[in-house]
N, C-alpha and C positions, 0 to 999 in steps of 0.2 A: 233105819232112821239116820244114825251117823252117817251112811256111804251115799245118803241123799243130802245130805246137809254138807258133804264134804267138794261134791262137783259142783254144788251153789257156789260155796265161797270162791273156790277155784275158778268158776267162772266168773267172778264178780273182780273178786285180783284181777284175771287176765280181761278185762275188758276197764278197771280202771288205769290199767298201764297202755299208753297210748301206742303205736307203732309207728318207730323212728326208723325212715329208709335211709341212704347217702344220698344227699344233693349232688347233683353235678352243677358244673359251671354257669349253666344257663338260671336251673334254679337258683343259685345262686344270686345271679345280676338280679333276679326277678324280685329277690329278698330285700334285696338294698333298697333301703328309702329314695321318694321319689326328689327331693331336692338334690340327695347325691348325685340319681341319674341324670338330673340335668347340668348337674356341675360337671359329668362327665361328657356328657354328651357334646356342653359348646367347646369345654377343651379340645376334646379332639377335632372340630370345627375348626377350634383354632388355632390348633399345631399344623393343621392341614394348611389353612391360609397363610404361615408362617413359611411353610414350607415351600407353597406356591412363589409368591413373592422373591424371597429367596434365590428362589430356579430363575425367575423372571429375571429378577437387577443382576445375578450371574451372567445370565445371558445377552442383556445389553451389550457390554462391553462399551470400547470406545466410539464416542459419538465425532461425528467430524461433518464440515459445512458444505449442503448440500446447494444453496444459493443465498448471496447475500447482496443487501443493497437493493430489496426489492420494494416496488410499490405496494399500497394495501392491498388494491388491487387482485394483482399476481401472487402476493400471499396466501390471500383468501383462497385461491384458486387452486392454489399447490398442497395447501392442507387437507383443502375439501379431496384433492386425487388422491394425497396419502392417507388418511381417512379409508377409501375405499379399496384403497390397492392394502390394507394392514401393515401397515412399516409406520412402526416406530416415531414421534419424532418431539424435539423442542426446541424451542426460541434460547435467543439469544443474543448479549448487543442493546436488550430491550424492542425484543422484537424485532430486528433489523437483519439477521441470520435467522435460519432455521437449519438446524442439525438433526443428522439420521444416524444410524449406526454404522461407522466405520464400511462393514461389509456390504453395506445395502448401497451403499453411491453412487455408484457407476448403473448400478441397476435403475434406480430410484429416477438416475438423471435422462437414463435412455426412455424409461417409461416415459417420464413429463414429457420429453419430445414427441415422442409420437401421440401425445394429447394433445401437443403444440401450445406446450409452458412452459417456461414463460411468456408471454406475450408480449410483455415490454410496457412500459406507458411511452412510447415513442412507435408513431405508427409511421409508416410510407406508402408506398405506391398502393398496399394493401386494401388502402379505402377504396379506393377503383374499382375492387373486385367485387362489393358489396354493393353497385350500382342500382337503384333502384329504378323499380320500371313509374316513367310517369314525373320524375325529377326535372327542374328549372337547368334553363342555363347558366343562373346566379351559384344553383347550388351546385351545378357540375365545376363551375369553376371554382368556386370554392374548398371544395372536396380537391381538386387538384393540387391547389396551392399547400391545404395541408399535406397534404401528400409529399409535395416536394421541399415542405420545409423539415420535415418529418424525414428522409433521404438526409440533408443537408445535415441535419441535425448529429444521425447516426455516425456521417462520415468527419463529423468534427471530432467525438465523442470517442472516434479511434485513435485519436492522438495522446500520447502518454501522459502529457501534462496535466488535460483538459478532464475534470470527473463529471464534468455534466455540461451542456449548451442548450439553449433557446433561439432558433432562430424566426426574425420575424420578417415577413417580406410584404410590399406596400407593389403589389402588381396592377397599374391604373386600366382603366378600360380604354381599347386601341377602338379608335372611330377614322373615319377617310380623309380627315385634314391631315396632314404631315407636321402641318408646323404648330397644331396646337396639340401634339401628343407628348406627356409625360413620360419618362424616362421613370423606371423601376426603380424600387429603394430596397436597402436591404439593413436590420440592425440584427450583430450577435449577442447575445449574452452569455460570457464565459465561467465556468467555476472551476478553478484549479485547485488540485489537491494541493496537500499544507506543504509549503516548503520549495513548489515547483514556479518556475517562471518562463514565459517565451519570451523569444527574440526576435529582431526585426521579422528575420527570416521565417518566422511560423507563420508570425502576426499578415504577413506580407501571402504566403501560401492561403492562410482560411480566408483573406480577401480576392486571392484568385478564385478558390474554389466557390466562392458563391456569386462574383459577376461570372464567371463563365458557366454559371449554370441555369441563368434565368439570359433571354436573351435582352439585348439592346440595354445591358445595365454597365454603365461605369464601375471601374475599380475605387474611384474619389467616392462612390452613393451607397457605399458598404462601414457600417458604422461597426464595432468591434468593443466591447467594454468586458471586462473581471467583475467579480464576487464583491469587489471594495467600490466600484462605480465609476474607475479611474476608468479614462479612454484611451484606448492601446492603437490608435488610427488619429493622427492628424497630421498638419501640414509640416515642411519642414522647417518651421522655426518653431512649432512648437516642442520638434523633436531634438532639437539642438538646443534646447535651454537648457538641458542637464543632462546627467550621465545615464544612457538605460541600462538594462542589467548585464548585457552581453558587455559592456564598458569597464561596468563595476568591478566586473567576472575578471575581466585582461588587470583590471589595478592590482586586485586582492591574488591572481598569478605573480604578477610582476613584485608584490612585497612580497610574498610570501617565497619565491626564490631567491631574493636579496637574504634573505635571515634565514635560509636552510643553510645558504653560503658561509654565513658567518659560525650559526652554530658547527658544522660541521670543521671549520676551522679553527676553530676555539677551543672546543669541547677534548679535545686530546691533552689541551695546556691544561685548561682551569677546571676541570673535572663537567661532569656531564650536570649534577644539581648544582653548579656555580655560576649559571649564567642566564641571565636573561638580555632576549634582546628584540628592537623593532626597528620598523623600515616602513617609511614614510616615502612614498615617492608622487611625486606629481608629473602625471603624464596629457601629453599635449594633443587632445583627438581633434583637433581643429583642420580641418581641408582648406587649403590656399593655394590658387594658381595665379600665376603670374605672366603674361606676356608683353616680352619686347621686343622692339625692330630698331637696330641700330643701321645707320649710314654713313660707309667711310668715306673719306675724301677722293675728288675724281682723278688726281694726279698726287702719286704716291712718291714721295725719293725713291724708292728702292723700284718700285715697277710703274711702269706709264700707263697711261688710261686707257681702258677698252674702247677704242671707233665704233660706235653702232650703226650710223650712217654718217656721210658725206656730199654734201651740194653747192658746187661753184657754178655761179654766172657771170660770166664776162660779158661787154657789149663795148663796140667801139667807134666813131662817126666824125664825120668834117663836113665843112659848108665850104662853099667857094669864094673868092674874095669880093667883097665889096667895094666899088670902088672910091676912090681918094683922092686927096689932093687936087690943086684948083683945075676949077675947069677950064680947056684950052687945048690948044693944039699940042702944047708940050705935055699935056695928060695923056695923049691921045698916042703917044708915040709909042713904041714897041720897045723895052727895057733893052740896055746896051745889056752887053756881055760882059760880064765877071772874070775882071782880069786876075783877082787873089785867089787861091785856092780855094775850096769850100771844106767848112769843116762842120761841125755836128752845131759848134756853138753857135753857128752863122745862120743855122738852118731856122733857128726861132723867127732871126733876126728876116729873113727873107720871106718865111712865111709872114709875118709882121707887116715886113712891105708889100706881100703881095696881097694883103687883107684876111688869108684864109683861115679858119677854124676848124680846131678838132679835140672830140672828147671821149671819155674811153671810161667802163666801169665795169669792177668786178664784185660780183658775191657770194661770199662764201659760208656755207651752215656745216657744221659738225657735231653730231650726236653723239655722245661718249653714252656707256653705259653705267648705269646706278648701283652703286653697290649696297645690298641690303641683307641684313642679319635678323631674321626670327626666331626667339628664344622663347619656349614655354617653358615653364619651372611649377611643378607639381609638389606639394612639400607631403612626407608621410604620416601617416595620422599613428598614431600611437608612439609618438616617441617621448622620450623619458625627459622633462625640463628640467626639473631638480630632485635634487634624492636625502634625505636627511636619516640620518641611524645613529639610534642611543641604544648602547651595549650596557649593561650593569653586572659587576663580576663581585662576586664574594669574596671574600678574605680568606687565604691561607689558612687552613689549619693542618694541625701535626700531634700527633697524640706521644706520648712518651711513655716509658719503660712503666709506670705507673696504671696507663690505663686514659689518663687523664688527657684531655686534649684540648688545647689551645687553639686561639685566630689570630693571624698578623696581618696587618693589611699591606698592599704590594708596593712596589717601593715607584716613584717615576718614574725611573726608567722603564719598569718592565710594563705600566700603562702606557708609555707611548711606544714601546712596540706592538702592544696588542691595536694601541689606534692605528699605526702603520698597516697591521695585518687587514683589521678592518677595512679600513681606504683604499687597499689592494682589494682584497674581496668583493667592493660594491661600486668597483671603476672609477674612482673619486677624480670629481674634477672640478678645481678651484674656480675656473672661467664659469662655470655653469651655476655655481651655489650652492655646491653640495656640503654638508655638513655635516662631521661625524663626532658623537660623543660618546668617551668611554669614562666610567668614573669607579671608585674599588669601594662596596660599602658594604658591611655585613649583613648578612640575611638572617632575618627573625625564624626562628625554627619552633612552632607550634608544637608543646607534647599532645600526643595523640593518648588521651585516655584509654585505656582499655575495658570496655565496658563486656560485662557477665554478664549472657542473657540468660534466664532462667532457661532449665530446658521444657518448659513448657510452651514457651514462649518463642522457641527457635521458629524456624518458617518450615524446615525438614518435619518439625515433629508434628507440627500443626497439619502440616500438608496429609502425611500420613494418618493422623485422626482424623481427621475430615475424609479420607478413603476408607478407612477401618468402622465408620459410623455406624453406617447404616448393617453392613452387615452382623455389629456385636451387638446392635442396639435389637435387632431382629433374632439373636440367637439369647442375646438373657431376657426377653420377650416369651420365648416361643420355653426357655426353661422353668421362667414362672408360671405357664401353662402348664406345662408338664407337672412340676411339684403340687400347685395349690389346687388343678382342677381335677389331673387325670390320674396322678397318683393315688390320692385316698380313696377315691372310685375303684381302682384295680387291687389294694390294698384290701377292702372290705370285701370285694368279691373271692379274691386268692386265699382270706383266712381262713384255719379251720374249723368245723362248726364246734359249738359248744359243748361238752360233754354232758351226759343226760343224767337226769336225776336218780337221786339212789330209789333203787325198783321199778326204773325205764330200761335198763340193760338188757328184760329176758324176752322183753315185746321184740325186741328186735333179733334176736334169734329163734322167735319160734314163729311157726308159717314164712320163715323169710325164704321166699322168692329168688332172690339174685344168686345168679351164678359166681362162681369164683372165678378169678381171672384164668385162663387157660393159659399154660405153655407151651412151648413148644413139642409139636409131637403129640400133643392131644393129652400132654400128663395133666395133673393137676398142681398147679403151683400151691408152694406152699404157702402159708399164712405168715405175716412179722407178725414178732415176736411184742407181746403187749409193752407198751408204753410205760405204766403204772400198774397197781393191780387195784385201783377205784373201784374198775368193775366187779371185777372179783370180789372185793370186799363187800360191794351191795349185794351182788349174789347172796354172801353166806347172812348176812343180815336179816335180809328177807327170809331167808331158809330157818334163821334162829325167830323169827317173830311168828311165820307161817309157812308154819312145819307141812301142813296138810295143802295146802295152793300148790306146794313146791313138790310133794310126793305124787298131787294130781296132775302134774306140767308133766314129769318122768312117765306116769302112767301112761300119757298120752302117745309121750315120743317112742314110748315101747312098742304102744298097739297100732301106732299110726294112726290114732282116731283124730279129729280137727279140736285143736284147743277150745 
């Protein structure tokens, strides 16, 4: 009756002591409530994304500009190819750049080309090639003319000054009359970058290059205007009403070498911060020609007159006598013989008497040569009309044994040597109106605060916070992941389990199953050494409460029979 009542109880103990195996790890996670695992599960999620990210903006590096100054256009175009080709990219400028990664450029820029991007918003001959079949002759002409202002455009557009042009051309329709055909027009529109300006000489070039590129056009029928609407093309008194830049440019040369002259003259005497100085000059661009013809006299004292030609006429003639004296036989008679001598002065007298006549002329022309003097007189355009320089010098100072330093101002004398030096310096000349002023006056010396910038506030520190951002903001990110999601997850799962209640200890070593860890060599490792002795202690517990559970468990393990 007892040895039947005694494997009851024994069996009743050992089946109300449950049987505790060792979890492993996976049981373990299995154990943990299901909000933990999902607190673990996005952590790692998103230490993973933290990590990505990370490797990603590491890996950017420096970004540098792949094209800028581009239309919407060509933008659109170049994103949509990098888009496809995977490269990197961002605006910038406000959209007016786009940048790629340093390494990628050269790559980035060969690819676009051989997609043929940019394209430009400036087209040329290119339209031609898209010729449709079935098109007017309005519109082939058409298509041409943009075409060639589209050319015209680009080759302006090469010039360093010029950031952008518009050219527009007014090509009329040629018909078989001659004299009722219009002649070609042609207007620019220029945008220069900030700060640049042309000169005649450009201005004069971009109006060759577009009459000689449309035919039968005038250089006068090429219009030319800037960004401001000023016209850089007209006749020349509009061009001479004032100074253009290439003018300006010679003036602001010409002072500006007057007063390097001076300071470098000076600046040895009066110290390098004690002087100031300008130079006003007025120079005379005005072109005047002059010509005269002077004529000297045709007979000089000192030398005689040049003969150029000479023409004498002589002529000389007599009549026979008439006859005289009364009429009669004694008329009649035959003149007696001349008893006195004859001499020259008798000869009038005889011819007289004998009635006869004679007359005689000469004339004479002489051509001398003209003496004449032609002077052209060409005057030069940039020369210097008058010159005026005001020099200002500081006052002496001198510091003393003290530390302490004083100003004196200069004595006369030694301001009109510095004037003398001056007016040697800047070619002075009293006939022309030149005028130089030197005068000695202290200079106001502004203290320069020294202002403390926080260092938070430097540019260095900032600049470096602003590089350090992103990557501390993404690592104490990716550590508040770690602590708040993925730690107490790993935490509850690594803990050890809970120790078993008093008289759970013996379920787990009897029928237990599990092998012991194996050593090496196939020994048997030994067991560590218990922790506490808890167990031990619910052993004998049990053993003092049921005595008879605890003698039928020994029986078992003697006889090998199943608990």
């Amino acid at each position: 009756m007892d040895n039947a009542v005694v494997p009851t109880r024994a069996n009743a103990a050992a089946a109300a002591l449950p049987m505790v195996e060792p979890a492993g790890f996976g049981a373990r996670i299995a154990a943990i409530p299901g909000k933990t695992k999902l607190m673990f599960g996005l952590g790692v999620a998103g230490l993973a994304a933290l990590v990505i990210a990370m490797t990603m903006w590491s890996n950017q590096g420096d970004y540098k500009v792949l094209y800028a100054n581009l239309s919407d256009k060509d933008g659109g175009a170049i994103i949509a190819q990098l888009s496809q080709m995977n490269v990197p990219y961002r605006h910038a400028d406000g959209g007016a750049a786009i940048l790629v990664p340093a390494a990628k450029v050269h790559d980035a820029r060969l690819k676009l080309a051989a997609a043929g991007l940019p394209k430009g918003s400036v087209v040329g001959y290119e339209l031609m090639d898209g010729a449709r079949f079935g098109q007017t002759q309005f519109q082939e002409r058409l298509t041409f003319q943009r075409g060639l202002e589209g050319e015209l455009t680009r080759s302006i557009t090469a010039l360093a000054a010029v950031q952008n042009a518009r050219v527009h051309l007014a090509l009329p329709n040629q018909n078989g009359f001659f004299r009722e055909q219009q002649k070609p027009t042609a207007s620019v529109m220029l945008t220069l970058y900030p700060g640049r300006t042309l000169d005649r000489a450009q201005i004069a070039g971009i109006v060759h290059l577009v009459s000689s590129s449309v035919p039968e056009m005038n250089p006068k029928a090429v219009s030319v205007l800037d960004q401001t609407g000023a016209l850089l093309t007209g006749d020349q008194a509009n061009a001479q009403a004032g100074l253009d830049a290439q003018q300006l440019q010679y003036v602001a040369q010409v002072e500006a070498g007057y007063q390097k002259r001076i300071f470098e003259l000076l600046e040895p005497l009066v110290g390098r911060d004690n002087l100031r100085a300008t130079v006003t000059a007025d120079i005379d661009f005005s072109q005047s020609e002059a010509t005269s013809e002077e004529f000297s006299p045709n007979q000089g004292k000192d030398a005689a007159a040049a003969i150029r030609s000479q023409q004498v006429s002589e002529s000389s003639g007599s009549n026979g006598g008439a006859p005289s004296g009364v009429p009669g036989a004694a008329s009649n008679q035959p003149p007696v013989p001349a008893t006195a001598p004859v001499t020259g002065a008798a000869q009038p007298l005889q011819a007289a008497q004998s009635g006869g006549n004679s007359n005689s002329r000469r004339d004479a022309v002489t051509n001398y040569e003209v003496d004449k003097t032609v002077r052209v007189t060409r005057n030069a355009t940039g020369a210097v009309k008058r010159l005026n320089a005001a020099v200002v010098v500081n006052h002496r100072s001198s510091t003393d044994a003290k530390g302490k330093t004083t100003t004196t101002p200069l004595t006369s004398d030694e301001i009109g040597k510095l004037t003398a030096l001056v007016q040697e310096s800047i070619g002075f000349k009293q006939e022309r109106g030149d005028s130089v002023k030197v005068i000695n006056a202290p200079f106001k010396v502004e203290k320069i605060e020294k202002v403390d910038i926080p260092l938070w506030k430097q540019p260095e520190i900032i600049d470096m916070l602003r590089a350090a951002a992103v990557p501390a903001g993404l690592a104490l990110l990716g550590l508040v992941v770690f602590f708040g999601m993925i730690r107490p997850a790993m935490k509850a799962a690594l803990a050890p389990p809970p120790p078993p209640a008093p008289g759970q200890q013996l379920s787990a070593v009897v029928d237990d199953d599990n092998a012991l860890p194996g050593a090496p060599g196939g020994a048997v490792a030994a067991l560590p050494a218990p922790r506490s002795n808890e167990h031990l202690d619910a052993a004998r517990a049990l053993a003092k409460e049921n005595p008879a559970a605890v003698a039928n468990i020994v029986r078992g393990w003697v006889s090998g029979e199943a608990a």
